[in-house]
DSSP file (Angstrom, degrees, kcal/mol; ACC not computed):
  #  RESIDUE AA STRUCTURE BP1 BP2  ACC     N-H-->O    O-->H-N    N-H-->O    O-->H-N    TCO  KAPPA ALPHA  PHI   PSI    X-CA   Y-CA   Z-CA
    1    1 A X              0   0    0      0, 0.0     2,-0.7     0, 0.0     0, 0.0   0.000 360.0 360.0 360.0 138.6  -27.6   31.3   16.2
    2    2 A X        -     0   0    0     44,-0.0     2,-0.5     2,-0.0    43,-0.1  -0.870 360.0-135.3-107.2  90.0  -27.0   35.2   16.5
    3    3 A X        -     0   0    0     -2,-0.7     4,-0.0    41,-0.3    42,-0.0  -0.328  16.0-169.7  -4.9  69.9  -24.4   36.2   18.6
    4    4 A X  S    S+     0   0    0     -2,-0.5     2,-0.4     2,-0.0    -1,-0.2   0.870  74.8  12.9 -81.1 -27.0  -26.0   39.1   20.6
    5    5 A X  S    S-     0   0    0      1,-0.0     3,-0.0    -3,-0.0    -1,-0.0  -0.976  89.9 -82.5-147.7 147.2  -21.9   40.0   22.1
    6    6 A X        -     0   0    0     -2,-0.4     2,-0.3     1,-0.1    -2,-0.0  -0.043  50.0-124.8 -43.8 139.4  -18.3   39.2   21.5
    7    7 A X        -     0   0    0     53,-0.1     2,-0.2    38,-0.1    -1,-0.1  -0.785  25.9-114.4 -96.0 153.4  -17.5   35.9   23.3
    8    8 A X    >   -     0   0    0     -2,-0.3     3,-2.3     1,-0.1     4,-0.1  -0.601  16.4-122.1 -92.0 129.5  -14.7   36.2   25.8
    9    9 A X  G >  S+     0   0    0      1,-0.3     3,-1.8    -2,-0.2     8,-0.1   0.897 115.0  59.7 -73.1 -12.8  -11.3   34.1   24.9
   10   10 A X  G 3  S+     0   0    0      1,-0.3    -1,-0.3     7,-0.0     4,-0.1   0.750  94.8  61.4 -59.3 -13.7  -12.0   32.3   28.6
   11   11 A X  G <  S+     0   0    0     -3,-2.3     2,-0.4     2,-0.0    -1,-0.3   0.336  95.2  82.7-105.1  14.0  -15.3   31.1   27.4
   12   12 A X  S <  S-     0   0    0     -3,-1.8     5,-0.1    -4,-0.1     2,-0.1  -0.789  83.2-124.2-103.7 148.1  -13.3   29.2   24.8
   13   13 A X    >>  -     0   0    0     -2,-0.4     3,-1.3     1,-0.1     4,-1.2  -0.672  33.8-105.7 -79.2 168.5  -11.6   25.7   25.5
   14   14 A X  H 3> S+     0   0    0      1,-0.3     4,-1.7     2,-0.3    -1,-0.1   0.740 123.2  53.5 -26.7 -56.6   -7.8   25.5   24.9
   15   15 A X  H 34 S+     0   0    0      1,-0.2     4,-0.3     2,-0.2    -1,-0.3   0.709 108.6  47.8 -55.9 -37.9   -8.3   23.8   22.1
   16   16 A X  H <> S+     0   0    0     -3,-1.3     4,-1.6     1,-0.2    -2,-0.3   0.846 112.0  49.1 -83.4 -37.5  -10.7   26.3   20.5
   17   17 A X  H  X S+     0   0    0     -4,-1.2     4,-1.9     2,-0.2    -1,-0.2   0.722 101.4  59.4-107.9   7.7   -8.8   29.0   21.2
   18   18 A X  H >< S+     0   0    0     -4,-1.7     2,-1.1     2,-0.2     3,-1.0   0.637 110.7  56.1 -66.5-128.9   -5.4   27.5   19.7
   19   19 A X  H 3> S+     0   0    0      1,-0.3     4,-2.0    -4,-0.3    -2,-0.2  -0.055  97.5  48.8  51.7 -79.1   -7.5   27.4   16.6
   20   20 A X  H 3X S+     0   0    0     -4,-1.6     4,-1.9    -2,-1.1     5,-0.4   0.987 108.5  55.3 -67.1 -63.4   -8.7   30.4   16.0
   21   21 A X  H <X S+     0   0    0     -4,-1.9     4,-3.8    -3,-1.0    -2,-0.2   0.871 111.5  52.1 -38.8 -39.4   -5.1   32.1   16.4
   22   22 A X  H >4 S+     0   0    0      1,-0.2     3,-1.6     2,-0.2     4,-0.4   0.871 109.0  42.2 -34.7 -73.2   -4.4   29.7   14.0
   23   23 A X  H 3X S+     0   0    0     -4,-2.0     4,-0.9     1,-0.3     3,-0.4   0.585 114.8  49.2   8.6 -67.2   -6.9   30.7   12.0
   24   24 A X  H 3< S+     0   0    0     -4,-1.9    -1,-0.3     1,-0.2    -3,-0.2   0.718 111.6  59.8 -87.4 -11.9   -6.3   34.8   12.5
   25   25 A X  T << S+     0   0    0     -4,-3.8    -1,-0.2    -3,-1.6    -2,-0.2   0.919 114.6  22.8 -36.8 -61.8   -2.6   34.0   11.8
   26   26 A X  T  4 S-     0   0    0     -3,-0.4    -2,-0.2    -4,-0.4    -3,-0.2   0.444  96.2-138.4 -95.4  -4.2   -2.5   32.5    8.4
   27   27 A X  S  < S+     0   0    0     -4,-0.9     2,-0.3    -5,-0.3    29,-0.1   0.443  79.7  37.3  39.8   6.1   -5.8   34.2    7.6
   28   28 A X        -     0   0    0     -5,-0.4     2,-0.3    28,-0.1    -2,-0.2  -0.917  67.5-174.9-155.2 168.9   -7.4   31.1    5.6
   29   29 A X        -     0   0    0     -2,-0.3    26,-1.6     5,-0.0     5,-0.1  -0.871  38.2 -95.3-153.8 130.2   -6.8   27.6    6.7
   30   30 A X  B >   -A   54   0A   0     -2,-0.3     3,-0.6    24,-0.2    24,-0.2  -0.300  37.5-119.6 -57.5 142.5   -8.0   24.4    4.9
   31   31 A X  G >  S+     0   0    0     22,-0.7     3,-0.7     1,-0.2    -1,-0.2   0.605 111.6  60.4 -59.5 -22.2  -11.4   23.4    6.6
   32   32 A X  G 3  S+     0   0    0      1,-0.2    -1,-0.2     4,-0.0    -2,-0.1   0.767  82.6  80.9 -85.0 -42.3   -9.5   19.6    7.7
   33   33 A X  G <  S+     0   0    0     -3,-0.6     2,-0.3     1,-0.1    -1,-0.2   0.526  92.8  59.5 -49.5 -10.6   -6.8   21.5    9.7
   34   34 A X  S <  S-     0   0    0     -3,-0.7    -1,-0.1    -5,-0.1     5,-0.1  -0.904  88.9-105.5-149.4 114.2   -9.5   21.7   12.7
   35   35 A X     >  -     0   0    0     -2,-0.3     4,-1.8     1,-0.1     5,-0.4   0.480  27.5-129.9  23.6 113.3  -11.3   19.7   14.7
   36   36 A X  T  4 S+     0   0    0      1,-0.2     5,-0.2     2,-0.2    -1,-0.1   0.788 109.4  48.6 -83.7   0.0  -15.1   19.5   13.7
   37   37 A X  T  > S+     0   0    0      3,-0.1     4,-1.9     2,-0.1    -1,-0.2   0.932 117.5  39.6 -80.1 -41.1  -16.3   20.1   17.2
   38   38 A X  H  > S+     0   0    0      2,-0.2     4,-1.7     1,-0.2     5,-0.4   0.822 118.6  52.4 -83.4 -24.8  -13.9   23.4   17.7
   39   39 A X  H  < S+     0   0    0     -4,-1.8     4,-0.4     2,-0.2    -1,-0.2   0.787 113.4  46.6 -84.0 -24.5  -14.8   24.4   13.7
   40   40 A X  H  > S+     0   0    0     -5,-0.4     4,-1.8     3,-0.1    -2,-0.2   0.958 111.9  44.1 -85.3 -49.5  -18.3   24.1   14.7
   41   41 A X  H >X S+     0   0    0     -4,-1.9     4,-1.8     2,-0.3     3,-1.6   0.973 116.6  50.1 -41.4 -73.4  -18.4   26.1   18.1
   42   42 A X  H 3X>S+     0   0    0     -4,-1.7     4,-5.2     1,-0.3     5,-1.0   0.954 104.1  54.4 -54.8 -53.4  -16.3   28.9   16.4
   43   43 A X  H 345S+     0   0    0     -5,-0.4    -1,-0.3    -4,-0.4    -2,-0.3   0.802 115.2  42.8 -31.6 -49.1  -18.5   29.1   13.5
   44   44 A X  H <<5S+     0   0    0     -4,-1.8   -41,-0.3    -3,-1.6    -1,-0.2   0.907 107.0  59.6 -45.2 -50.9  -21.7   29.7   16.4
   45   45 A X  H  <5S-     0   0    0     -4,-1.8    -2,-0.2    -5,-0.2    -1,-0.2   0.820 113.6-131.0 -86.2 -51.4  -19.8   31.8   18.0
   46   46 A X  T  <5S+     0   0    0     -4,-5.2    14,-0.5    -5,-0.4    15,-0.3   0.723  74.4 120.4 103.3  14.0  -19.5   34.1   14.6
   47   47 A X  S   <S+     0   0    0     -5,-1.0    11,-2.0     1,-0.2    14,-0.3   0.864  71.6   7.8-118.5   3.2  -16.2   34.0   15.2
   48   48 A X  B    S-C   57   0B   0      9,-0.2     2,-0.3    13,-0.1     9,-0.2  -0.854  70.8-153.3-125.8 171.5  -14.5   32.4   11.9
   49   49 A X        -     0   0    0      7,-2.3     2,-0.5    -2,-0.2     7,-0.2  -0.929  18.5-120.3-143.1 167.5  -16.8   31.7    8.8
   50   50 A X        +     0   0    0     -2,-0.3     2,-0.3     5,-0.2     5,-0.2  -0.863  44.8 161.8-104.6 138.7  -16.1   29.0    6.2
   51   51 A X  B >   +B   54   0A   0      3,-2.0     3,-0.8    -2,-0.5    -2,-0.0  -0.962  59.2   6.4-152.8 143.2  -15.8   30.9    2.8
   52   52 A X  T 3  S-     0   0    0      1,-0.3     3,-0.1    -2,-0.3    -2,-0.0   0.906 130.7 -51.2  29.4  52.8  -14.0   29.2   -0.4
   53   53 A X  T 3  S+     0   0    0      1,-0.1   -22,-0.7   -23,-0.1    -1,-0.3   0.953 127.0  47.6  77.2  34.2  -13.4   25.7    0.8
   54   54 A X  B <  S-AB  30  51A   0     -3,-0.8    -3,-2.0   -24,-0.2     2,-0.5  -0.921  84.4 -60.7 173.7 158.6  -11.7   27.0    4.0
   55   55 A X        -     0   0    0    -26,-1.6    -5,-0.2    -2,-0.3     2,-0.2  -0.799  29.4-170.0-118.6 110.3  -11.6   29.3    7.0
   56   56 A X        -     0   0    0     -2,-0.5    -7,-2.3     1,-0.3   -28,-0.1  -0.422  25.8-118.9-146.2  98.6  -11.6   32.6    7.5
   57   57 A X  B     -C   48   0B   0     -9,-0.2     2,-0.3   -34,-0.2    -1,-0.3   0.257  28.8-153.7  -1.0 132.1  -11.1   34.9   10.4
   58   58 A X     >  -     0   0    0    -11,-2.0     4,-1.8   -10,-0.1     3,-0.1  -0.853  28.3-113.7-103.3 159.6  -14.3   37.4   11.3
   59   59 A X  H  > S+     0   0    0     -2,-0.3     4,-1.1     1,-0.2   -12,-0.1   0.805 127.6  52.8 -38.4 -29.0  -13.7   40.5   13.0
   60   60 A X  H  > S+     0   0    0    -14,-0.5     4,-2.7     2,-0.2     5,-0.2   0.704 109.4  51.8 -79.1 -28.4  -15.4   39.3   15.8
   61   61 A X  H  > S+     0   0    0    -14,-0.3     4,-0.7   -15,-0.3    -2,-0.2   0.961 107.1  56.3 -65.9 -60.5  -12.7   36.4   15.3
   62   62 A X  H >< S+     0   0    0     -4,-1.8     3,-2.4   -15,-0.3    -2,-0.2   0.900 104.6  50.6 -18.8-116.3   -9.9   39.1   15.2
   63   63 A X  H >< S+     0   0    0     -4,-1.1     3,-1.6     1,-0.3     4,-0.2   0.652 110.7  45.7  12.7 -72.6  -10.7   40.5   18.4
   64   64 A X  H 3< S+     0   0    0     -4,-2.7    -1,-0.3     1,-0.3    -2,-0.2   0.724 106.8  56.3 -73.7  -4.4  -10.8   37.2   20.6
   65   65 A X  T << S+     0   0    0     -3,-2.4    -1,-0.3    -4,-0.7    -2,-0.2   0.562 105.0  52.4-103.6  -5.3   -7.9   35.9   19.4
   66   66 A X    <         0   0    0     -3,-1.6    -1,-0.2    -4,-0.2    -2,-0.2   0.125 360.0 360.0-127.8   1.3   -5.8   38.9   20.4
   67   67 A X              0   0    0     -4,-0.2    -2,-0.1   -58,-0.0    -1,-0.1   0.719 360.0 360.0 -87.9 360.0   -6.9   39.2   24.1
């Protein structure tokens, strides 16, 4: 799935959007640290991407996590 627009942090559950801040906090996080329903969603979403065994803030990821 292609993301036509930035997702909105309301359109995220709680859960999801504790998550990604982790996420844009530490800026990597081992791939086990999150949930595989909220790790899958953000990943649609475009808005963390799994890179070297772990996951990684997008820009788009950036953004939502800071509204």
């Amino acid at each position: 799935m292609t993301p036509t627009r930035i997702p909105s942090a309301r359109e995220l559950t709680g859960e999801e959007l504790r998550s990604l801040r982790s996420v844009v906090a530490n800026s990597f996080i081992p791939v086990h640290q999150m949930s595989r329903e909220s790790r899958t969603r953000l990943i649609d979403l475009g808005l963390i991407q799994n890179a070297m065994g772990g996951l990684m803030p997008t820009p788009s990821g950036k953004i939502v996590a800071r509204l």
